[in-house]
PyMOL commands that place a pseudoatom at each C-alpha (Angstrom):
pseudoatom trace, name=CA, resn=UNK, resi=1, chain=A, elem=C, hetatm=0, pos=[76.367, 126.688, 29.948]
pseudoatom trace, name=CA, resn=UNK, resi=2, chain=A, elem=C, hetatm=0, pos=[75.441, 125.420, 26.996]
pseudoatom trace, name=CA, resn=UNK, resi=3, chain=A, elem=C, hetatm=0, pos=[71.751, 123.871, 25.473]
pseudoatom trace, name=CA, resn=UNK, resi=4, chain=A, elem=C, hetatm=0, pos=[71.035, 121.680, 23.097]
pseudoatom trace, name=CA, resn=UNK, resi=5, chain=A, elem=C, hetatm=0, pos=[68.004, 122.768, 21.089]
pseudoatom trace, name=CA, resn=UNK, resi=6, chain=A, elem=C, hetatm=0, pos=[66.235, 119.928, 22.075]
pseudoatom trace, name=CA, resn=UNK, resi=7, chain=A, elem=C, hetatm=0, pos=[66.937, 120.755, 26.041]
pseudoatom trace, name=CA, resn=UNK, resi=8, chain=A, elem=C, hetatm=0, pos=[64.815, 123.942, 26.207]
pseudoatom trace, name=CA, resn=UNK, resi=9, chain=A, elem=C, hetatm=0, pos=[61.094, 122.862, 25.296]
pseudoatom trace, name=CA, resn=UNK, resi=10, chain=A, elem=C, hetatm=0, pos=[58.384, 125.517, 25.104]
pseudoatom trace, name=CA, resn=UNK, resi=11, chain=A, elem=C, hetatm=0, pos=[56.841, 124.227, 28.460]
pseudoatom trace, name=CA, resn=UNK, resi=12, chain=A, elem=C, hetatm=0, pos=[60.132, 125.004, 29.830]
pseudoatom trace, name=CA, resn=UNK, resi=13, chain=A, elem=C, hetatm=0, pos=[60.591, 128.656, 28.699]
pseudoatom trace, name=CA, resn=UNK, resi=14, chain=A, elem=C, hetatm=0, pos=[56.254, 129.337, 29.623]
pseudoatom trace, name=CA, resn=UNK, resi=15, chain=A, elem=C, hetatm=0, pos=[57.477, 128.473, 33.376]
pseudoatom trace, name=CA, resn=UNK, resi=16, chain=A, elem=C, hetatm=0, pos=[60.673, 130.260, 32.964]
pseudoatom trace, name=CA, resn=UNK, resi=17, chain=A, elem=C, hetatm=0, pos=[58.354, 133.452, 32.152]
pseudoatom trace, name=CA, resn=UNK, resi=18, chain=A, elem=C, hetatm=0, pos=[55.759, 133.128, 33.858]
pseudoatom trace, name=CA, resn=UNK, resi=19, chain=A, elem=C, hetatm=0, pos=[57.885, 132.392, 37.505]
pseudoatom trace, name=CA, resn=UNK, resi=20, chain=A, elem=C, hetatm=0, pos=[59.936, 135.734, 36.391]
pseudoatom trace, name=CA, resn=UNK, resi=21, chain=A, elem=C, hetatm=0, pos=[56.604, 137.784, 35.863]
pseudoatom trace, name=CA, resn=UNK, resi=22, chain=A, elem=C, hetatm=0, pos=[55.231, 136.226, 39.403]
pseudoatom trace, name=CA, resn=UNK, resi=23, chain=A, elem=C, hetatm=0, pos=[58.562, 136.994, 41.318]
pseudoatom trace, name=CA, resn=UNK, resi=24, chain=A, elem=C, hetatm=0, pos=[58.680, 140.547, 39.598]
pseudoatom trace, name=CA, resn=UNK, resi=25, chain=A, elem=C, hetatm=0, pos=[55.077, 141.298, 41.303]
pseudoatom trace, name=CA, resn=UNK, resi=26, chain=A, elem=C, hetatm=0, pos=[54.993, 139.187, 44.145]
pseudoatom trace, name=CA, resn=UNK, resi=27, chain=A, elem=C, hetatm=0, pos=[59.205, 138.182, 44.898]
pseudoatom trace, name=CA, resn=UNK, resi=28, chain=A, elem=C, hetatm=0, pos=[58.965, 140.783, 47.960]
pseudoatom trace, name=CA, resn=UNK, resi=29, chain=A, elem=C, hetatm=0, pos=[56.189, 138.997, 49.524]
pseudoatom trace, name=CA, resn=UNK, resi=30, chain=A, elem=C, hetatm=0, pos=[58.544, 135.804, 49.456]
pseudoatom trace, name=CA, resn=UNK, resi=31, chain=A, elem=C, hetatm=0, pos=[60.960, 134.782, 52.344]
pseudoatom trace, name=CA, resn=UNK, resi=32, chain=A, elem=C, hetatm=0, pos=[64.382, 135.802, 52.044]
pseudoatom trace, name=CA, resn=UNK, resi=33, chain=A, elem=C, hetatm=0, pos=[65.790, 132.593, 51.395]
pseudoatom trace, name=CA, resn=UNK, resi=34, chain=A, elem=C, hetatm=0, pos=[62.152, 131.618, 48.876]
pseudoatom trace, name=CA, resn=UNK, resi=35, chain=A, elem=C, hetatm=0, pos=[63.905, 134.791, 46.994]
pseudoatom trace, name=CA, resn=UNK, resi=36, chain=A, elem=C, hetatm=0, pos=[67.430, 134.265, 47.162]
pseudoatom trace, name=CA, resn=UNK, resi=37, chain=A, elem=C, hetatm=0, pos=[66.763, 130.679, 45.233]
pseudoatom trace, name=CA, resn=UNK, resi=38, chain=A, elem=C, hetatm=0, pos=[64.279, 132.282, 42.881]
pseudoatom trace, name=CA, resn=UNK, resi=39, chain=A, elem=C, hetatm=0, pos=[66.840, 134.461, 42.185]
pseudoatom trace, name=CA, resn=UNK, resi=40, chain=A, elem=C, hetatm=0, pos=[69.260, 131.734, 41.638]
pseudoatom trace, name=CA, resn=UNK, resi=41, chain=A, elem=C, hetatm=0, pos=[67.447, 129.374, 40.107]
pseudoatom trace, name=CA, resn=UNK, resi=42, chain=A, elem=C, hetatm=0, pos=[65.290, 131.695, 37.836]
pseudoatom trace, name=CA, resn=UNK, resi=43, chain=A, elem=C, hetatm=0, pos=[67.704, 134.789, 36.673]
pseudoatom trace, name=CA, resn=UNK, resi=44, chain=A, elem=C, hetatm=0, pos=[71.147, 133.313, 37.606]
pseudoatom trace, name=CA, resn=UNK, resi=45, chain=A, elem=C, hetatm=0, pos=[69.993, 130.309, 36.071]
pseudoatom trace, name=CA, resn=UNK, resi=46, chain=A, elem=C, hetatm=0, pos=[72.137, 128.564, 38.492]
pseudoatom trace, name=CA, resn=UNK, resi=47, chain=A, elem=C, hetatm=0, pos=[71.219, 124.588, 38.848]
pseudoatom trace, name=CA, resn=UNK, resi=48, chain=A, elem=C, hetatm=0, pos=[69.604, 123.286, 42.026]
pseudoatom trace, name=CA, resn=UNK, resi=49, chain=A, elem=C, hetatm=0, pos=[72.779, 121.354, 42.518]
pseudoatom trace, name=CA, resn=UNK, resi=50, chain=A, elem=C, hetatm=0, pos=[75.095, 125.213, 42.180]
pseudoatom trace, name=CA, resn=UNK, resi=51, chain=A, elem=C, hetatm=0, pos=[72.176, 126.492, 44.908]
pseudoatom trace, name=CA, resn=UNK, resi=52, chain=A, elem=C, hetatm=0, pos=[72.827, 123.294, 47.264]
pseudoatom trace, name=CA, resn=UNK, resi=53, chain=A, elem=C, hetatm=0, pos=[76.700, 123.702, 47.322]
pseudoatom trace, name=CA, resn=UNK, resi=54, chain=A, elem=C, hetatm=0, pos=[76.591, 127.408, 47.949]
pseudoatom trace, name=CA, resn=UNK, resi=55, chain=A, elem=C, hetatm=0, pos=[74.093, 126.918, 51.063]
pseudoatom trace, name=CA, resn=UNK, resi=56, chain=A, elem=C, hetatm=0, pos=[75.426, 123.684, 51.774]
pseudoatom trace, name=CA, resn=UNK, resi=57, chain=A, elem=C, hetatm=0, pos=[71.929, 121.692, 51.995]
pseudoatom trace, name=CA, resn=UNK, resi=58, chain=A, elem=C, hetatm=0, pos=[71.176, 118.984, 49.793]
pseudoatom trace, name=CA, resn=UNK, resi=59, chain=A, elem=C, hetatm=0, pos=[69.759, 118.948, 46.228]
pseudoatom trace, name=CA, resn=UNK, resi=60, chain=A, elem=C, hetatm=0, pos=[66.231, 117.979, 47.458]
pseudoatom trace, name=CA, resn=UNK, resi=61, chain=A, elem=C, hetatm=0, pos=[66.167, 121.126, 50.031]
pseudoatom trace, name=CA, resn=UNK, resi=62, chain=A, elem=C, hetatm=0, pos=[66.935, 123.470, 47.221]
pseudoatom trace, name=CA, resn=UNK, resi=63, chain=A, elem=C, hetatm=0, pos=[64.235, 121.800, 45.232]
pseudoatom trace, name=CA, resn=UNK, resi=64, chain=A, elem=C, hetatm=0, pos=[61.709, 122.118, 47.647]
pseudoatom trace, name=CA, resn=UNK, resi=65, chain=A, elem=C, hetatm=0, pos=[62.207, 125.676, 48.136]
pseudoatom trace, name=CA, resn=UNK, resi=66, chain=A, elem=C, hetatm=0, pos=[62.070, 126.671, 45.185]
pseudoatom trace, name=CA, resn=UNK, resi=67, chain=A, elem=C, hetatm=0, pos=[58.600, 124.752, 44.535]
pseudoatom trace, name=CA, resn=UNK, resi=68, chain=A, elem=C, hetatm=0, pos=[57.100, 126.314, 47.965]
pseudoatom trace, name=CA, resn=UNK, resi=69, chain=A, elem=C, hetatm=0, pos=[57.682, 129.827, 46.432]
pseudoatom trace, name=CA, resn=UNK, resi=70, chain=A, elem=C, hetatm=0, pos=[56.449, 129.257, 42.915]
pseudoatom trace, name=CA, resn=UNK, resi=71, chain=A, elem=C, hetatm=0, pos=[53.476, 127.743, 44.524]
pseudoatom trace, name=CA, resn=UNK, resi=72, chain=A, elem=C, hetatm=0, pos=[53.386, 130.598, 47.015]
pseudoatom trace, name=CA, resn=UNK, resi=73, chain=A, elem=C, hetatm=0, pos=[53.735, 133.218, 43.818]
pseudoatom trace, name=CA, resn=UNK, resi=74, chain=A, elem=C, hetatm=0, pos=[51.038, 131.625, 42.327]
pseudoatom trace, name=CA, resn=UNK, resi=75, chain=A, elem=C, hetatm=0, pos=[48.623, 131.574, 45.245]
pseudoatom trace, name=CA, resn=UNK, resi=76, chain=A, elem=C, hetatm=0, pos=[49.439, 135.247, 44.885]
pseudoatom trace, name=CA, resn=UNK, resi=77, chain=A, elem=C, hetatm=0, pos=[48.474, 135.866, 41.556]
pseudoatom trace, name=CA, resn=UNK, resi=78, chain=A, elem=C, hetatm=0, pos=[44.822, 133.775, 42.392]
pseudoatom trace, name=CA, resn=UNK, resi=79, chain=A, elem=C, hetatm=0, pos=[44.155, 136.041, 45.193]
pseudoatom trace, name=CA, resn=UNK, resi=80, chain=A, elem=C, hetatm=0, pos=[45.528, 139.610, 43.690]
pseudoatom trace, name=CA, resn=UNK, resi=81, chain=A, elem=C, hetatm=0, pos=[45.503, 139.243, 39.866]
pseudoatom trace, name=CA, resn=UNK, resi=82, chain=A, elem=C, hetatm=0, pos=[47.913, 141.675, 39.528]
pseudoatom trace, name=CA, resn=UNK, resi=83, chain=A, elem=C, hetatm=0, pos=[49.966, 140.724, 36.548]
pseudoatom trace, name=CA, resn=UNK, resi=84, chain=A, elem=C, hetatm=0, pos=[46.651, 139.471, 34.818]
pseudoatom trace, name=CA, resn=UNK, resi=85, chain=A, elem=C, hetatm=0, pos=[45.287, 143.175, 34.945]
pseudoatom trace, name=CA, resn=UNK, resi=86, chain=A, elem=C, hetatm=0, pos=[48.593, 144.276, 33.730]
pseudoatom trace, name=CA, resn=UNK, resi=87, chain=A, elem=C, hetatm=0, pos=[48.851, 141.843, 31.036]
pseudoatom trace, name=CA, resn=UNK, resi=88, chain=A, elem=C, hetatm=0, pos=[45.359, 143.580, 30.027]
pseudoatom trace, name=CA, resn=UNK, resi=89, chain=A, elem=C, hetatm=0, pos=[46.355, 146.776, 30.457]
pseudoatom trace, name=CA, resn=UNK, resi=90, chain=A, elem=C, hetatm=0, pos=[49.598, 146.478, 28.105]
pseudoatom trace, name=CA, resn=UNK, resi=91, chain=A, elem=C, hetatm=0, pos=[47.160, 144.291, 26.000]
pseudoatom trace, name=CA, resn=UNK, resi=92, chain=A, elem=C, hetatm=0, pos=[44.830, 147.311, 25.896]
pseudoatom trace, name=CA, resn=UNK, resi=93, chain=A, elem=C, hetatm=0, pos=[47.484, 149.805, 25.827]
pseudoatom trace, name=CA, resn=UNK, resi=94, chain=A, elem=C, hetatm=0, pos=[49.132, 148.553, 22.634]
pseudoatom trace, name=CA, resn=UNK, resi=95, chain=A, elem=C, hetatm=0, pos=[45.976, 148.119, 20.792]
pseudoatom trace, name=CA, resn=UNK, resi=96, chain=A, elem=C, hetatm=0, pos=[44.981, 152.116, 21.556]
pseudoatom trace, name=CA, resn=UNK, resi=97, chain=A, elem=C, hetatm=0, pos=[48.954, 152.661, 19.905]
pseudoatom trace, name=CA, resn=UNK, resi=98, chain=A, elem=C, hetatm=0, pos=[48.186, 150.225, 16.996]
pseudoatom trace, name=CA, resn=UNK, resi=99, chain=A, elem=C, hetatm=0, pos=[44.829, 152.666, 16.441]
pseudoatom trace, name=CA, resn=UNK, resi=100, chain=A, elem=C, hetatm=0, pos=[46.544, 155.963, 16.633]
pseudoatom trace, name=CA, resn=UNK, resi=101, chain=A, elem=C, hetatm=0, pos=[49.374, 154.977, 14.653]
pseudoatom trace, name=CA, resn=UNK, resi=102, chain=A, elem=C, hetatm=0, pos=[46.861, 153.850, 11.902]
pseudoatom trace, name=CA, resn=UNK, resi=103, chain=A, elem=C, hetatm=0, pos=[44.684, 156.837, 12.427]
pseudoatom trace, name=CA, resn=UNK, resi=104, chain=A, elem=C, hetatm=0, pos=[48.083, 158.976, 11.970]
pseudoatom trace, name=CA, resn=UNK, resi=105, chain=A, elem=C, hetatm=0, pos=[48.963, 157.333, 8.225]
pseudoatom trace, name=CA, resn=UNK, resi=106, chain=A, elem=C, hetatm=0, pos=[45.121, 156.910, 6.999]
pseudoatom trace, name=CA, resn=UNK, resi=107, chain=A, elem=C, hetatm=0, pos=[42.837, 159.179, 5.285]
pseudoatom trace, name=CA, resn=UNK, resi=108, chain=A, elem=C, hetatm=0, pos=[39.363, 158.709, 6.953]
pseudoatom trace, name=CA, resn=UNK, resi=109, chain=A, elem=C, hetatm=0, pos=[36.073, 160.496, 6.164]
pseudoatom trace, name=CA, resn=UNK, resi=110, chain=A, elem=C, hetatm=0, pos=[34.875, 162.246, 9.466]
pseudoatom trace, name=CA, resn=UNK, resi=111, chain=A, elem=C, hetatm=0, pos=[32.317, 159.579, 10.063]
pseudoatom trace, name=CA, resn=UNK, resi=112, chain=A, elem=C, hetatm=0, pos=[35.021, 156.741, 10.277]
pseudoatom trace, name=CA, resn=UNK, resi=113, chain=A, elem=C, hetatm=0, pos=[37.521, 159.340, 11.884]
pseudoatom trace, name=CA, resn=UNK, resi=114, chain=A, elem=C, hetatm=0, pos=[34.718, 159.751, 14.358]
pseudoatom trace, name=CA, resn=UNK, resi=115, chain=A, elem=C, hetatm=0, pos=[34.170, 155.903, 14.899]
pseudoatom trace, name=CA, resn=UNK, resi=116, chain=A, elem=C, hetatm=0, pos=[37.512, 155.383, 15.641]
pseudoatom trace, name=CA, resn=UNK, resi=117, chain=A, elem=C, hetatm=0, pos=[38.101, 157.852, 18.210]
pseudoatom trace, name=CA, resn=UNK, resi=118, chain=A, elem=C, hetatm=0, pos=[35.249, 156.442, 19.901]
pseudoatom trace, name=CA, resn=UNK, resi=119, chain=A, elem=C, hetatm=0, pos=[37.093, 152.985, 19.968]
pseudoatom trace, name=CA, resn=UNK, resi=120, chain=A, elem=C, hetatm=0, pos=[39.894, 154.786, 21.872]
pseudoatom trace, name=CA, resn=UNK, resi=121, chain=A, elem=C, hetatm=0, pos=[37.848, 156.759, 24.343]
pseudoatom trace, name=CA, resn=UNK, resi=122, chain=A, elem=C, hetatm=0, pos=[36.354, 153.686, 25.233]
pseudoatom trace, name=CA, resn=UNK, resi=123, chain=A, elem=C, hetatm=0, pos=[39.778, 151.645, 25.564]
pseudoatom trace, name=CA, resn=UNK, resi=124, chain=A, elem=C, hetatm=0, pos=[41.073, 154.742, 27.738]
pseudoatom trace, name=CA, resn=UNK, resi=125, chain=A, elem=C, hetatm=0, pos=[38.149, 154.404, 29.531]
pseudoatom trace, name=CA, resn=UNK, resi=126, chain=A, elem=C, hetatm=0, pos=[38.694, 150.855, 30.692]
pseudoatom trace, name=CA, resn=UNK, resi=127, chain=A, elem=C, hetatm=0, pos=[42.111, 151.401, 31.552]
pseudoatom trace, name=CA, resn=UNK, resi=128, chain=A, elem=C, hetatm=0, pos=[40.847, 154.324, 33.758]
for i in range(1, 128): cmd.bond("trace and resi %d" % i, "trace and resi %d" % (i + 1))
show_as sticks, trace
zoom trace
């Protein structure tokens, strides 16, 4: 299948992401059929007409489904807040990387060397 540039707007890849990111925390939690046309829809990128054919239901079924889970994915996410505490721990995690990686190529005095170290423990303590 092919796009036109104009066909994939930047609203439509957020959702695209952030129903993938929802589905890869909460899909389990989903019916079987919620999952099988998240699955579809989401990372087969299958249309809702493909979906309706294969199940034999109609367009507007498919549809529906697939709006009850996001909805039900998201309800997740309000309650748990599981992939906003891992977005902040890879958030957190990259920046203590960034600072030993800098700390590795720099040439410090002790003072600043000793500053910086504190940054960490305190980053690695948050994630702890």
């Amino acid at each position: 299948m092919q796009y036109k540039s104009d066909d994939i707007t930047k609203d439509k890849i957020e959702i695209f992401l952030e129903v993938n990111l929802l589905y890869d925390f909460y899909g389990k939690l989903l019916t079987k059929r919620q999952s099988e046309f998240i699955e579809l829809y989401y990372n087969h990128d299958l249309s809702l007409g493909e979906i309706a054919e294969q199940y034999s239901i109609s367009r507007q079924g498919v549809y529906d489904i697939v709006k009850r889970a996001e909805k039900i994915l998201k309800k997740y996410e309000e309650k748990l807040g599981l992939v906003k505490k891992f977005q902040t721990q890879k958030f957190k995690l990259q920046e203590i990387y960034d600072m030993l990686t800098t700390l590795g190529s720099s040439a410090l005095n002790e003072d600043d060397l000793n500053l910086e170290i504190e940054k960490i423990k305190k980053l690695v303590k948050e994630l702890i």
